[in-house]
MIFIRO-218661 format. One line per field, with one value per residue (C-alpha): residue number from 1; residue in one letter; x negated, y, z. Coordinates in steps of 0.2 Angstrom, whole numbers, padded with zeros to 4 digits. Example, Ala and Ser with C-alpha at 12.3 -4.5 7.8 and 13.67 -1.06 7.14 Angstrom:
2
nr <- [1; 2]
rest <- [A; S]
east <- [-0062; -0068]
north <- [-0022; -0005]
up <- [0039; 0036]
This chain:
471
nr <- [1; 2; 3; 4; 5; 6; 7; 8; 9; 10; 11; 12; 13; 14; 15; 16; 17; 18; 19; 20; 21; 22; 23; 24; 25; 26; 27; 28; 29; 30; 31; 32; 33; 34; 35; 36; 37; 38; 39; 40; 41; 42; 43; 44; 45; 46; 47; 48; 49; 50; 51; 52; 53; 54; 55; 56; 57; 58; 59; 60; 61; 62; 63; 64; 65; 66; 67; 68; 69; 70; 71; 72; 73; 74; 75; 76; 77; 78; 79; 80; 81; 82; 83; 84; 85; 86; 87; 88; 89; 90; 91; 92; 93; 94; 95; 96; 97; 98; 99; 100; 101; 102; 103; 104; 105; 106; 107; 108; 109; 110; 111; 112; 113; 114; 115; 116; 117; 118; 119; 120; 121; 122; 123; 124; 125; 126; 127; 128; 129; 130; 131; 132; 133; 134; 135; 136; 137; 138; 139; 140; 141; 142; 143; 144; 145; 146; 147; 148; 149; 150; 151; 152; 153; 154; 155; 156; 157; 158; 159; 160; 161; 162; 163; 164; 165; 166; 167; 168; 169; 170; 171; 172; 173; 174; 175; 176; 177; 178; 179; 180; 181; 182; 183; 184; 185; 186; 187; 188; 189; 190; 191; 192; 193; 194; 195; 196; 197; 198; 199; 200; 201; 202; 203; 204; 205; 206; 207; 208; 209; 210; 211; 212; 213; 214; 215; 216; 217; 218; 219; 220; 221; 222; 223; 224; 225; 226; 227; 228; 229; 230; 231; 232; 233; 234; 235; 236; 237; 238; 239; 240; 241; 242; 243; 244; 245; 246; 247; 248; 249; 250; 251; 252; 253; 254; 255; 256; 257; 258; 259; 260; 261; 262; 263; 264; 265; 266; 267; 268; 269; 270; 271; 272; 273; 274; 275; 276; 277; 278; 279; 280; 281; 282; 283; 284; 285; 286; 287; 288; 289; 290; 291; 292; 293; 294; 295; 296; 297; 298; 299; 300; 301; 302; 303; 304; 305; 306; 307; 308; 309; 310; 311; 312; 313; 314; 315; 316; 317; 318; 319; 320; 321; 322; 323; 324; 325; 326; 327; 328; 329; 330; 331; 332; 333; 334; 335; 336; 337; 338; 339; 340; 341; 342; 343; 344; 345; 346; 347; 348; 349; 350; 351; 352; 353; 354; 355; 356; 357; 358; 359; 360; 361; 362; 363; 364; 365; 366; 367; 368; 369; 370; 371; 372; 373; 374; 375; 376; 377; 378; 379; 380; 381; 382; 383; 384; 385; 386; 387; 388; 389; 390; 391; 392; 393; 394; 395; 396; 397; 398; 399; 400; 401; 402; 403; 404; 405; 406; 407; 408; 409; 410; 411; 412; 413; 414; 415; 416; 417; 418; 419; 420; 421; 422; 423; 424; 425; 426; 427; 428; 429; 430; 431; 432; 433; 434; 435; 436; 437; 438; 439; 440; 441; 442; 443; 444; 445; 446; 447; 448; 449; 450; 451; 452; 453; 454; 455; 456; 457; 458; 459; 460; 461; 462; 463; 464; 465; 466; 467; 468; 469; 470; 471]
rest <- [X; X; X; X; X; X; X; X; X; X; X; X; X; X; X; X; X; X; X; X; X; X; X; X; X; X; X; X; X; X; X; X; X; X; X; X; X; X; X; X; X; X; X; X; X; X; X; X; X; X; X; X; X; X; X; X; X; X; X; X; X; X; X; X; X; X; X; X; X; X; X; X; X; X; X; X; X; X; X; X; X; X; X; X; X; X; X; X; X; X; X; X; X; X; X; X; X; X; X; X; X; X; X; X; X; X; X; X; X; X; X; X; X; X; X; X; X; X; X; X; X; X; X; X; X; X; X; X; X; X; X; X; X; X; X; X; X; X; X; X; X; X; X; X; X; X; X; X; X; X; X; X; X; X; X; X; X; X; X; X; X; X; X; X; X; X; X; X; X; X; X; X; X; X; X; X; X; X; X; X; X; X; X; X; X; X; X; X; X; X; X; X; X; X; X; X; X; X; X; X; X; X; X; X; X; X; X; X; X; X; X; X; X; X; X; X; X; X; X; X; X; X; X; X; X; X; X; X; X; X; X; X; X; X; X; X; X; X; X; X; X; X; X; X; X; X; X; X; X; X; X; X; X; X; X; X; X; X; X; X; X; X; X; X; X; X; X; X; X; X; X; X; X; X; X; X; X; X; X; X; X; X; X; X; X; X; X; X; X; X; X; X; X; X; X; X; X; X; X; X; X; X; X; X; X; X; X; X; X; X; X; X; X; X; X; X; X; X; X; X; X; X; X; X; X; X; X; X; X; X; X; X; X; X; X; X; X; X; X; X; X; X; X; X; X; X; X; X; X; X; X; X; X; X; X; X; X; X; X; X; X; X; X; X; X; X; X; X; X; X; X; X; X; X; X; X; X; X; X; X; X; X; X; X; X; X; X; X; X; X; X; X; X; X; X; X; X; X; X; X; X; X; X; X; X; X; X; X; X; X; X; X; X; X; X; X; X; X; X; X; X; X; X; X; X; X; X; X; X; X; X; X; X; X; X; X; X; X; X; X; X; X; X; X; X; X; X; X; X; X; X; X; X; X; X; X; X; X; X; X; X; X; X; X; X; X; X; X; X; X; X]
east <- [-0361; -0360; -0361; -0373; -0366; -0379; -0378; -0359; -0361; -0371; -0364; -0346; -0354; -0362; -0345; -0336; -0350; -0348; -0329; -0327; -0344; -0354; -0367; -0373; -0374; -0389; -0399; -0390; -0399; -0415; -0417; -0413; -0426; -0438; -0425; -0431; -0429; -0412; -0401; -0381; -0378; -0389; -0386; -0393; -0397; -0413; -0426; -0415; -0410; -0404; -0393; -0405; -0397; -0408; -0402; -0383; -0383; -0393; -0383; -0366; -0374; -0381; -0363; -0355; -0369; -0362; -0343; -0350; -0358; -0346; -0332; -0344; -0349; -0364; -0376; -0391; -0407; -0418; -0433; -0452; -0460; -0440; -0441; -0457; -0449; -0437; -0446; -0455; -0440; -0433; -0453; -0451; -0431; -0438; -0454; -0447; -0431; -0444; -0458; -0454; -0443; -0455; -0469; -0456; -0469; -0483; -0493; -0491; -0493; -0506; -0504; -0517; -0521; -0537; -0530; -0521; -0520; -0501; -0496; -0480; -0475; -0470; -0451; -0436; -0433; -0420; -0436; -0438; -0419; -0421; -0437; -0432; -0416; -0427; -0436; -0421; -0412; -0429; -0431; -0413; -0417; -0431; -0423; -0408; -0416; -0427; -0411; -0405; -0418; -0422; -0422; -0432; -0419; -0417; -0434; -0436; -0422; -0426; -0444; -0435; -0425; -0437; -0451; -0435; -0433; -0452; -0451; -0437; -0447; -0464; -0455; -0445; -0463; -0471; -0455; -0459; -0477; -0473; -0458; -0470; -0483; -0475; -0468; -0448; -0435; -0433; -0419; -0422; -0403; -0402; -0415; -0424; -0409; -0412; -0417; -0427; -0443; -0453; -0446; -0446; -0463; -0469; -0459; -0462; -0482; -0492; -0508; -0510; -0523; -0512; -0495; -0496; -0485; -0493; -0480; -0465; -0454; -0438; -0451; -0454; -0471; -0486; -0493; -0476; -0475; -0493; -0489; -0472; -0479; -0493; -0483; -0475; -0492; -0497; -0481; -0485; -0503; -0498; -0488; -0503; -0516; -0505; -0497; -0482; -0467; -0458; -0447; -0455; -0471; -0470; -0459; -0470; -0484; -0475; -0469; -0487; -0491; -0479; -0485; -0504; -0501; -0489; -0501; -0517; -0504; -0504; -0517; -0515; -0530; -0519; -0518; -0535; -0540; -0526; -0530; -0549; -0542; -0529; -0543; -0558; -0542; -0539; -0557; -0558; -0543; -0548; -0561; -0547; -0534; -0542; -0534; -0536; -0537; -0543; -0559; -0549; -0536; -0545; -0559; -0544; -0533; -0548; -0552; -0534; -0533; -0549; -0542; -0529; -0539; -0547; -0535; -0527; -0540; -0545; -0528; -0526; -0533; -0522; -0523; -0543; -0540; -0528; -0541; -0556; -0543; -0537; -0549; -0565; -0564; -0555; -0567; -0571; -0554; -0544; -0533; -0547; -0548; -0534; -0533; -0548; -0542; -0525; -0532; -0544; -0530; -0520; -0534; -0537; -0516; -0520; -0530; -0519; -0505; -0511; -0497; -0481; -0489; -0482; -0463; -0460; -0457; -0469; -0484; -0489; -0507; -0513; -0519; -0508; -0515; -0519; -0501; -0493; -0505; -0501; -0484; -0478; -0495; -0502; -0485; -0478; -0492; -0495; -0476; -0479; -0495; -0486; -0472; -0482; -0495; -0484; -0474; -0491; -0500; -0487; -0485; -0502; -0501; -0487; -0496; -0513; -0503; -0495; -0510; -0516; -0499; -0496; -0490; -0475; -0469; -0478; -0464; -0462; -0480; -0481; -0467; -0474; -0491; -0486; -0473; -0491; -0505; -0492; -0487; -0505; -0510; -0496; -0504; -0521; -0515; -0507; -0520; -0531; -0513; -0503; -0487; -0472; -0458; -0446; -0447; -0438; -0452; -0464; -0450; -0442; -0457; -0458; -0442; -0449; -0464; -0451; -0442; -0457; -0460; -0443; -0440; -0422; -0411; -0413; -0409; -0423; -0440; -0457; -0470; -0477; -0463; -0457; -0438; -0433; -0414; -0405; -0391]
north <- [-0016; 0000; 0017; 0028; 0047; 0058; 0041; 0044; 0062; 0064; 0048; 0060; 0075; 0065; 0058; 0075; 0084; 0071; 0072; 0093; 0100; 0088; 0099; 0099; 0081; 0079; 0093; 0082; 0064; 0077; 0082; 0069; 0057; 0059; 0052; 0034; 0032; 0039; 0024; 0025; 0007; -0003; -0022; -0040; -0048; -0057; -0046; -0030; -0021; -0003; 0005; 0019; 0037; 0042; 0023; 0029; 0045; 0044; 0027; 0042; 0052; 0037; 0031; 0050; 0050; 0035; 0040; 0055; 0047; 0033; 0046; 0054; 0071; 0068; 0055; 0047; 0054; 0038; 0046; 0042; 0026; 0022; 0005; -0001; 0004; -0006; -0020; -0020; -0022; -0038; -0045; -0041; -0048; -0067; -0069; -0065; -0080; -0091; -0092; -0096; -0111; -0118; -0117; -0124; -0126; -0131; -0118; -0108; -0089; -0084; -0068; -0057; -0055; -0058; -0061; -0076; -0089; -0092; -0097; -0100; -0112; -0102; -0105; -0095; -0081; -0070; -0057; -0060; -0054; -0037; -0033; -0035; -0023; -0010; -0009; -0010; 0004; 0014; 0011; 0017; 0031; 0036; 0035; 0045; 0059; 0057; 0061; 0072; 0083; 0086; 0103; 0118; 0126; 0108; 0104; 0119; 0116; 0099; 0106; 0118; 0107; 0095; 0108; 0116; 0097; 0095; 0111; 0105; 0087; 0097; 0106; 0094; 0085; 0100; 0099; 0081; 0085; 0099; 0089; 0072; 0086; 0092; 0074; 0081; 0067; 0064; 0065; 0049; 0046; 0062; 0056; 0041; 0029; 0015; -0003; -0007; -0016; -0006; 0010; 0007; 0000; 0016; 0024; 0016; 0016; 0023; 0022; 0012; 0026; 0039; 0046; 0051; 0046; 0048; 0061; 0051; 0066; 0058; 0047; 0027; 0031; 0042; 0033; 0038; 0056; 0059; 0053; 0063; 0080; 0078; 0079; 0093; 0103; 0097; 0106; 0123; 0122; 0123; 0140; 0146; 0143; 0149; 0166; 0159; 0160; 0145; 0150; 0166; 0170; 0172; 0158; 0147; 0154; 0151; 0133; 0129; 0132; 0122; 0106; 0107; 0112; 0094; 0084; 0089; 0083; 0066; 0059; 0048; 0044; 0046; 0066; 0068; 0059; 0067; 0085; 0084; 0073; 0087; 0101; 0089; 0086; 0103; 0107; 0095; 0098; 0117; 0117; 0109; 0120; 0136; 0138; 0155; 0155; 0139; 0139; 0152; 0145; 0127; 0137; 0145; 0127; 0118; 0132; 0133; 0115; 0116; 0131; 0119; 0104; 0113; 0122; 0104; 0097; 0109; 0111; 0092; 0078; 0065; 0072; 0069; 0051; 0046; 0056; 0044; 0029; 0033; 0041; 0038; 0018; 0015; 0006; -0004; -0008; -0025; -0015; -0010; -0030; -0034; -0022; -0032; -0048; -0044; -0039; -0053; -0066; -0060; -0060; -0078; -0082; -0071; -0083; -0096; -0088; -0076; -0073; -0069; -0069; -0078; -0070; -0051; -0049; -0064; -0055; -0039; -0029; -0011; -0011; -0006; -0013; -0032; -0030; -0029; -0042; -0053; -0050; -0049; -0056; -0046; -0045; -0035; -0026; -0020; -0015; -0004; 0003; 0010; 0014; 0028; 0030; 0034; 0049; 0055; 0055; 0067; 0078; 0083; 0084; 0098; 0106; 0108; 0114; 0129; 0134; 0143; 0152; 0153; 0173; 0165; 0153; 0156; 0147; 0132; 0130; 0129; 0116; 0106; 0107; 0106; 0090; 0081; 0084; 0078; 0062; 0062; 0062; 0049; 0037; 0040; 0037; 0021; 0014; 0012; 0011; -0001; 0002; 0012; 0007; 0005; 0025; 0034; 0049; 0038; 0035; 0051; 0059; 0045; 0053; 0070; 0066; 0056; 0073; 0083; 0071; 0071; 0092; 0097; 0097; 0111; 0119; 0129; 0125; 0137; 0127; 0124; 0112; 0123; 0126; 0141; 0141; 0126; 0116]
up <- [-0238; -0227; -0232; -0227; -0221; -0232; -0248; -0248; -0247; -0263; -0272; -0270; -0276; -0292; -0295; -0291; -0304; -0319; -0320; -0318; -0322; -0334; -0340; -0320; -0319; -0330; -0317; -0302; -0308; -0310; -0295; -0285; -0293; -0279; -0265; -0264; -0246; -0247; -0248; -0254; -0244; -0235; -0237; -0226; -0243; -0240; -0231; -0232; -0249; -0253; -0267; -0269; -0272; -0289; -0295; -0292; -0296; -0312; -0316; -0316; -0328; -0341; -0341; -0343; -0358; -0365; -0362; -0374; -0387; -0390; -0392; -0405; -0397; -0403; -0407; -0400; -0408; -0414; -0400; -0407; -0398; -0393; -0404; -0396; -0378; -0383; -0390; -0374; -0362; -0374; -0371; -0354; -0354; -0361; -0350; -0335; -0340; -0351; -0341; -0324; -0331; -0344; -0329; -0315; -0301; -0312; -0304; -0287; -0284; -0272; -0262; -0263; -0242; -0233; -0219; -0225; -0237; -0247; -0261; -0269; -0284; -0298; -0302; -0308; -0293; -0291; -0290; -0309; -0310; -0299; -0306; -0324; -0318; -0309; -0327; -0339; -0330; -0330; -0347; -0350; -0341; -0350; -0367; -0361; -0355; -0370; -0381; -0370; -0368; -0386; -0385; -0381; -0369; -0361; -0358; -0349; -0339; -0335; -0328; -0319; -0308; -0309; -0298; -0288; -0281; -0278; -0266; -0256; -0256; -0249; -0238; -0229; -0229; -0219; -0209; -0205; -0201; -0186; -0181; -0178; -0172; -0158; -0154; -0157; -0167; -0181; -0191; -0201; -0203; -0216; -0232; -0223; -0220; -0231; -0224; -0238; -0228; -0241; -0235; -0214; -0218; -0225; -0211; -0196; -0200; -0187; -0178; -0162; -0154; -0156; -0160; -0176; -0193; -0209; -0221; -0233; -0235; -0244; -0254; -0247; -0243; -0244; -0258; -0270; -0260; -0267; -0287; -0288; -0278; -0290; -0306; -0298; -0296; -0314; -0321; -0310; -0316; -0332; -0331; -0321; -0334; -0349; -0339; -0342; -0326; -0326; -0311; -0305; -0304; -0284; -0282; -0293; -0282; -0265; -0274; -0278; -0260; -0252; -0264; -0261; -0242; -0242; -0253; -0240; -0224; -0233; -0228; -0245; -0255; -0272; -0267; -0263; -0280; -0291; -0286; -0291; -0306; -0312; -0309; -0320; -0333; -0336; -0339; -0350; -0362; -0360; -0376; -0387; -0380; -0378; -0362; -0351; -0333; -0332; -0322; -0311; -0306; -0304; -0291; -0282; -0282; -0275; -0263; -0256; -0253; -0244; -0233; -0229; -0226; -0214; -0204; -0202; -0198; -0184; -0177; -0174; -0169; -0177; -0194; -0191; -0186; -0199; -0213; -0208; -0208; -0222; -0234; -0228; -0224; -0238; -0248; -0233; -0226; -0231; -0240; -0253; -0255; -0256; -0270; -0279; -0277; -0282; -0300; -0295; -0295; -0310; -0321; -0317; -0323; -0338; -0345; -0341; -0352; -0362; -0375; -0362; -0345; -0330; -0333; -0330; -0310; -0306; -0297; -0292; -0296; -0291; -0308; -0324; -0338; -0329; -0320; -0337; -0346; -0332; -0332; -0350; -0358; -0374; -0383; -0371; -0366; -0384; -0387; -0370; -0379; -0393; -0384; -0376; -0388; -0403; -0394; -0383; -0400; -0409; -0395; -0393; -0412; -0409; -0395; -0403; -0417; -0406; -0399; -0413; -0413; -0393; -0396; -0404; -0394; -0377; -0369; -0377; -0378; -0358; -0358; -0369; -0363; -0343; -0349; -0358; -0343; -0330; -0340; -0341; -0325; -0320; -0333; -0324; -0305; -0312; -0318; -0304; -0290; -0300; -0313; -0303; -0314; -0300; -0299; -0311; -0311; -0322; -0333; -0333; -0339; -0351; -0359; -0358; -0368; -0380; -0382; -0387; -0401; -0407; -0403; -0407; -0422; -0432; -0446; -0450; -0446; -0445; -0458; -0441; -0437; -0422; -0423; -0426; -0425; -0415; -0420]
């Protein structure tokens, strides 16, 4: 399994961070969420597979965490929706071992392509394994920072780090785009070095009329670059709307900038769509909310995004080209079709078995709710539901709460309000792209929203149920 240069490099300062400065380690795993094309070893196994650097770092601080609590430092907080998370993962545990070895090749699995028919008899696969992981460490994840975040100060923080990594993902995106511009190298061996045939796929995708590479950053693709930028720009959105400076108001500003500009350059369909989405959402939440600001700074998002639309598209000819591909065929292309017909197929397996689903890790779908029904059946589904109803539910309890006294706690009130419209917005995208639970973005957020549910320890309360003084 060789190292990679820039893998090793990180995976020693994770390592170096957990044993001398532990309160950093948590802020480390943060920000190094989006670095899914960064790989810590590559490895031949099968098609290619990738220790990927948020999985290693992230997996450092879960088990410093745990070094804490079982010495009793302190103790894990029982996090709102945390038993039906939990619930959800066991579902998820026994499909993905039961159902595979009950069916044994009774049916076959048919990949969604119009180009080509295959099918595979359904048996027990190492896929079932790995995807089980991928979602047990996510789920993990989710409840650690969940119990780790818990606080106001901490929250704040996590946001923080979590926008600081978003402008460093952005600009390395725009540095990608002039590099790719003016046909120079480049430097894939830094954040894009995993053999993943996900990741070099994404990578190595370009169009045949011209040279032109559509924008990954540090992300696997376009299509994942687009849903965490756009979480990024929810959390920024938020501080705008409520006056509220989350870094500084420049560098929020100049922040702000760096994420639409990128998200424009993608020429993803996700971007486009999430944008106008995060503008309509906050339009519509502004009634409940009584947000300020809100038309304005929708009017002046759309308008920069246009402004930058169109100096692209002006200055070149392949960001044109890979625009119409893209964006404007995309209904019509085979990879609208495939997209059908995958929801298409799973629907059909649904039915077959409706209680578990074909065993977690079976088949894919660009579609959340019929991937999980599919996948885990209505059990697991449901136990998903709750799991991030219950917390969603009580946070916008607290929040509509707060916003008659935002003069109090205008602060918290942007934390918690820029932590619910990007979990939001996440849950949106994924409903129409398919369930990312291999990233741990969905899942960190996940956690965040867990926190606000479950807001700190303290001693004293408000008789709004706003802590006053921590423990």
């Amino acid at each position: 399994m060789p190292f990679t240069v820039s893998g090793s490099l990180i995976l020693a300062i994770a390592f170096f961070v957990a044993l001398f400065h532990q309160k950093w380690s948590y802020a480390l795993s943060v920000f190094f969420i989006p670095f899914t094309a960064t790989a810590v070893a590559n490895t031949d196994f099968g098609d290619g597979a990738a220790l990927q650097v948020p999985t290693a770092v992230g997996a450092i601080w879960m088990i410093q965490q745990a070094f804490f609590i079982l010495r009793r430092d302190y103790k894990f907080a029982r996090l709102s929706g945390s038993f039906m998370l939990l619930l959800f993962l066991g579902v998820a545990i026994v499909s993905a071992v039961v159902m595979p070895l009950w069916i044994d090749g009774a049916i076959a699995v048919r990949y969604p392509s119009l180009d080509f028919f295959e099918e595979t008899p359904l048996t027990f696969r190492g896929q079932n394994v790995t995807q089980t992981g991928y979602l047990a460490f996510g789920v993990l994840f989710a409840l650690f920072v969940g119990n780790h975040a818990r606080k106001a100060d901490l929250l704040r923080a996590s946001l923080r780090v979590y926008v600081i990594s978003g402008a460093f993902v952005a600009l390395w995106g725009i540095y990608q785009f002039i590099v790719y511009r003016l046909s120079l190298p480049y430097p894939e061996v830094l954040f894009n070095n995993s053999i993943d045939p996900s990741v070099l796929g994404a990578l190595k995708q370009e169009f045949r009329a011209l040279e032109l590479r559509r924008l990954t950053s540090v992300q696997v693709g376009p299509y994942a670059l687009s849903k965490y930028l756009l979480t990024v720009l929810s959390v920024l959105a938020a501080h705008v709307v409520t006056g509220v400076p989350l870094l500084r108001p420049r560098v929020d500003f100049a922040v702000l900038l760096l994420v639409v500009t990128t998200l424009v350059l993608s020429t993803s369909f996700s971007a486009y769509i999430g944008i106008v989405a995060l503008g309509v959402l906050f339009l519509l939440i502004t009634p409940v909310l009584r947000l300020r600001r809100v038309l304005e700074a929708t009017t002046l998002g759309l308008i920069l995004a246009l402004t930058i639309f169109y100096v692209a598209w002006v200055s070149s000819p392949g960001f044109v080209t890979a625009f119409e591909r893209i964006v404007l065929e995309k209904f019509g292309s085979s990879s609208a079709g495939e997209r059908w017909l995958s929801v298409v197929i799973a629907t059909e397996y649904f039915e077959m078995y409706p209680l578990l689903g074909l065993g977690f890790g079976t088949t894919f779908c660009h579609d959340t709710v019929v991937f999980l029904l599919v996948n885990v059946g209505i059990i697991g589904f449901t136990a998903f539901f709750f799991a991030v109803i219950i917390p969603f539910r009580k946070a916008m309890v607290r929040i509509i709460v707060m916003r008659d006294h935002f003069r109090m706690h205008p602060t918290l009130y942007a934390t918690c309000l820029s932590i619910i419209i990007s979990f939001g917005l996440m849950i949106f995208l994924d409903l129409f792209t398919g369930f990312t639970f291999v990233y741990l973005h969905f899942w960190f957020w996940l956690g965040m929203l867990m926190a606000i549910a479950t807001l700190t320890e303290p001693r004293e309360k408000d008789r709004y149920g706003i802590a006053t003084q921590e423990a």
